[in-house]
C-alpha positions as CSV (number, residue, x, y, z in Angstrom):
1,X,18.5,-31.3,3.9
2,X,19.6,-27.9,4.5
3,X,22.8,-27.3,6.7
4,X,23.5,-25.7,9.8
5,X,25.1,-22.8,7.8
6,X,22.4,-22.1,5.0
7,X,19.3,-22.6,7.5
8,X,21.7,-19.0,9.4
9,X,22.1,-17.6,6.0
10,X,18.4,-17.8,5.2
11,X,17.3,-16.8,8.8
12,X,20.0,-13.6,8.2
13,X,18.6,-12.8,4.9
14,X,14.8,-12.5,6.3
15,X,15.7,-11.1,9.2
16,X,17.9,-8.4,7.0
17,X,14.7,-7.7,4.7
18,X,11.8,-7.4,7.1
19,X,14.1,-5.1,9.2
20,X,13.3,-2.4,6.5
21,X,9.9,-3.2,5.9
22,X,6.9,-1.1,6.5
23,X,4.5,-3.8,6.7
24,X,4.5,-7.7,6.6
25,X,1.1,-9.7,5.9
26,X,1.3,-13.6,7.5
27,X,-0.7,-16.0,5.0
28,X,-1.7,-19.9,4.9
29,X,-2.6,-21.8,2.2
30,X,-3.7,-25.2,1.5
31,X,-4.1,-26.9,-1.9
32,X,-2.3,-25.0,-3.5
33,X,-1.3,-24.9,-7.1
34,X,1.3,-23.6,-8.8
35,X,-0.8,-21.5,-11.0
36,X,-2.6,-19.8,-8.1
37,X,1.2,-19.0,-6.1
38,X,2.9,-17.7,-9.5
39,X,-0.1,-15.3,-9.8
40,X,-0.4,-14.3,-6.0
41,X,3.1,-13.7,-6.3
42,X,3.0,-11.4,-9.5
43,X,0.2,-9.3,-8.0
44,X,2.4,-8.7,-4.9
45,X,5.3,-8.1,-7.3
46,X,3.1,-5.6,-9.0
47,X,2.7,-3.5,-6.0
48,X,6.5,-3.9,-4.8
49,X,5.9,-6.2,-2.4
50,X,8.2,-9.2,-1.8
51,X,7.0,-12.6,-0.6
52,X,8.2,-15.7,1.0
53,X,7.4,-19.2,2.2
54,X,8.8,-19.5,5.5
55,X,9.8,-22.3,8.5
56,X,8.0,-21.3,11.4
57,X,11.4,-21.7,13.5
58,X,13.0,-19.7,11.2
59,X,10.2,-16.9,10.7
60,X,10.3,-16.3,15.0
61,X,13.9,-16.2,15.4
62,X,13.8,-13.7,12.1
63,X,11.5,-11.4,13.9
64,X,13.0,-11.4,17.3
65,X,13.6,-7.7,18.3
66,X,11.7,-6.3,15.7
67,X,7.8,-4.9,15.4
68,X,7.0,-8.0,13.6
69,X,7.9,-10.0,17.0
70,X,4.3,-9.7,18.1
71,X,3.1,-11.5,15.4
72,X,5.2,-14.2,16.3
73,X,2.1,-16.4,17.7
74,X,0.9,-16.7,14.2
75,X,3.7,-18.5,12.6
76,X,1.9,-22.0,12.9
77,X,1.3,-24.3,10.4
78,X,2.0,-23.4,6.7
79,X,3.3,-20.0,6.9
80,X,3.4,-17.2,4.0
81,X,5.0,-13.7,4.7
82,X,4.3,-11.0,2.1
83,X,6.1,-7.5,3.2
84,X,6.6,-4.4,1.1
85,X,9.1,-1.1,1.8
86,X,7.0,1.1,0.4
87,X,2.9,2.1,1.3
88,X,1.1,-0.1,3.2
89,X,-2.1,0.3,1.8
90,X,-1.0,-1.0,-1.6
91,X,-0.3,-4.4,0.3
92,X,-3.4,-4.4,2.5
93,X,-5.2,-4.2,-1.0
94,X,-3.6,-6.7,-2.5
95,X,-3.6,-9.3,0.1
96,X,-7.2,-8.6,1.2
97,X,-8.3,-8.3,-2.4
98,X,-6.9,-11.7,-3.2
99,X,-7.8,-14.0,0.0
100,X,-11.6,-13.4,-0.9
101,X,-11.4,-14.3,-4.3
102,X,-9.1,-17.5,-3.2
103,X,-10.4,-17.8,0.3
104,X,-10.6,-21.7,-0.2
105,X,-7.2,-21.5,-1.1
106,X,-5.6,-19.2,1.5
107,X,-6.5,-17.5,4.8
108,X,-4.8,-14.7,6.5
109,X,-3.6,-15.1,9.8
110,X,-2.2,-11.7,11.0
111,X,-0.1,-8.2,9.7
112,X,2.1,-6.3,10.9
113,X,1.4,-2.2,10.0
114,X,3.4,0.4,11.2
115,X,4.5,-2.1,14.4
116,X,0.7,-2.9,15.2
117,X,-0.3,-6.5,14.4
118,X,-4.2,-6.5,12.9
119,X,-6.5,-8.4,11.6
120,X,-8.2,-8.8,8.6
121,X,-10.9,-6.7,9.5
122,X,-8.4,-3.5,9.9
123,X,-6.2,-4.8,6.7
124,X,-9.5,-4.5,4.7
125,X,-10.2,-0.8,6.6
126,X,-6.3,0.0,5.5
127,X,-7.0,-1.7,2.1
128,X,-10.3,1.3,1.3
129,X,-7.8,4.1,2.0
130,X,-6.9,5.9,-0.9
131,X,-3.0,5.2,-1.9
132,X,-0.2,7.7,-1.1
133,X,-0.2,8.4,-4.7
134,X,-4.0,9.4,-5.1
135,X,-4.1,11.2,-1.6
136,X,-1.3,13.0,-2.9
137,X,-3.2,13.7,-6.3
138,X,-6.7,14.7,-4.3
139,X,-4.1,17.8,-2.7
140,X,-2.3,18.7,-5.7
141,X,-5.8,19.1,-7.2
142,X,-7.0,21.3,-4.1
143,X,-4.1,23.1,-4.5
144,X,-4.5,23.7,-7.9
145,X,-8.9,24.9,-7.9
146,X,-7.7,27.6,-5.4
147,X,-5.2,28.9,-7.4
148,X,-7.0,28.5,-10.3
149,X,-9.6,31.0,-8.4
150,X,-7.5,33.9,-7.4
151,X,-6.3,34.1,-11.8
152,X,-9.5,34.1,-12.4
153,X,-10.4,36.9,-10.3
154,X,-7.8,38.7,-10.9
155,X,-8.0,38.8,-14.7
156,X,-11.5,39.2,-14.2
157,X,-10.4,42.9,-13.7
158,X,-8.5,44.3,-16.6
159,X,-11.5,42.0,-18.3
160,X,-14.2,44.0,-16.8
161,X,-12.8,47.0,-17.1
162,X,-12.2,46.6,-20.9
163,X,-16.1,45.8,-20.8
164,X,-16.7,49.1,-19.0
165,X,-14.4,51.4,-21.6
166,X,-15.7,49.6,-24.8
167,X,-19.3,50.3,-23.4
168,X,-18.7,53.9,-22.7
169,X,-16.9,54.3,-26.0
170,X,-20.1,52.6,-28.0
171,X,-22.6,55.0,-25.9
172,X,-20.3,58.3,-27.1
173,X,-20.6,56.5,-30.7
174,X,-24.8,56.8,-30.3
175,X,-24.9,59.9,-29.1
């Protein structure tokens, strides 16, 4: 049994990590094995998310003063928190993605997104948003046509005008 002092150590070490999180996802579970945690956790790993198994007392006193306060009413039963620092939308894929193909498994119970709890509903709208990554590769790429368009027009004028000379030159040649 944990003491007094490592239950405030773990309660300062979550409350110290979700402070500079982005977004948090609050998952259940039952049955579970240890092949199916190990390979929820990698995926969340894979995406830079971090993930905990939590005590519910813990979890609310944790969240006390933050966004993730509202959420608060969730943290019943078995309790999972997945939260990431970086883009949301890699979580929200990764949680939603995973709950259907294990929904016997787990079920989500509420997230946290930029201090707005939703449900799984709007995590699955947040999950089909592009990524930071590709949005940010769609305007580079939109960037790049139009540019791409104004060379083009402008060599097209030395280009044509070489065209013009060289046909003027062979029509002296004929005559």
């Amino acid at each position: 049994m944990k003491t007094k002092a490592q239950k405030q150590s773990d309660l300062n070490a979550l409350a110290e990590q979700l402070e500079s999180a982005k977004s948090a996802m609050i998952v259940s579970f039952t049955n579970l094995t240890v092949n199916k945690d190990q390979e929820f956790r990698n995926q969340l790993r894979g995406v830079g998310a971090k993930y905990q198994v939590v005590k519910n007392t813990i979890a609310r006193l944790a969240v006390k003063g933050t966004p993730y306060e509202e959420a608060s009413e969730h943290f019943k039963g078995v309790t999972g928190i997945a939260w990431t620092e970086s883009d949301p939308v890699d979580l929200s894929k990764t949680v939603s993605k995973f709950i259907k193909e294990n929904g016997t498994i787990y079920s989500f119970k509420a997230g946290v997104v930029d201090g707005k709890v939703v449900d799984l509903k709007q995590v699955e709208a947040i999950a089909s948003l592009p990524s930071k990554e590709e949005l940010i590769s769609k305007l580079l790429y939109v960037i790049n046509a139009q540019a791409q368009r104004i060379v083009t027009v402008i060599n097209a004028v030395p280009r044509d005008l070489a065209v013009v000379i060289k046909q003027i030159g062979e029509q002296k040649h004929e005559s």
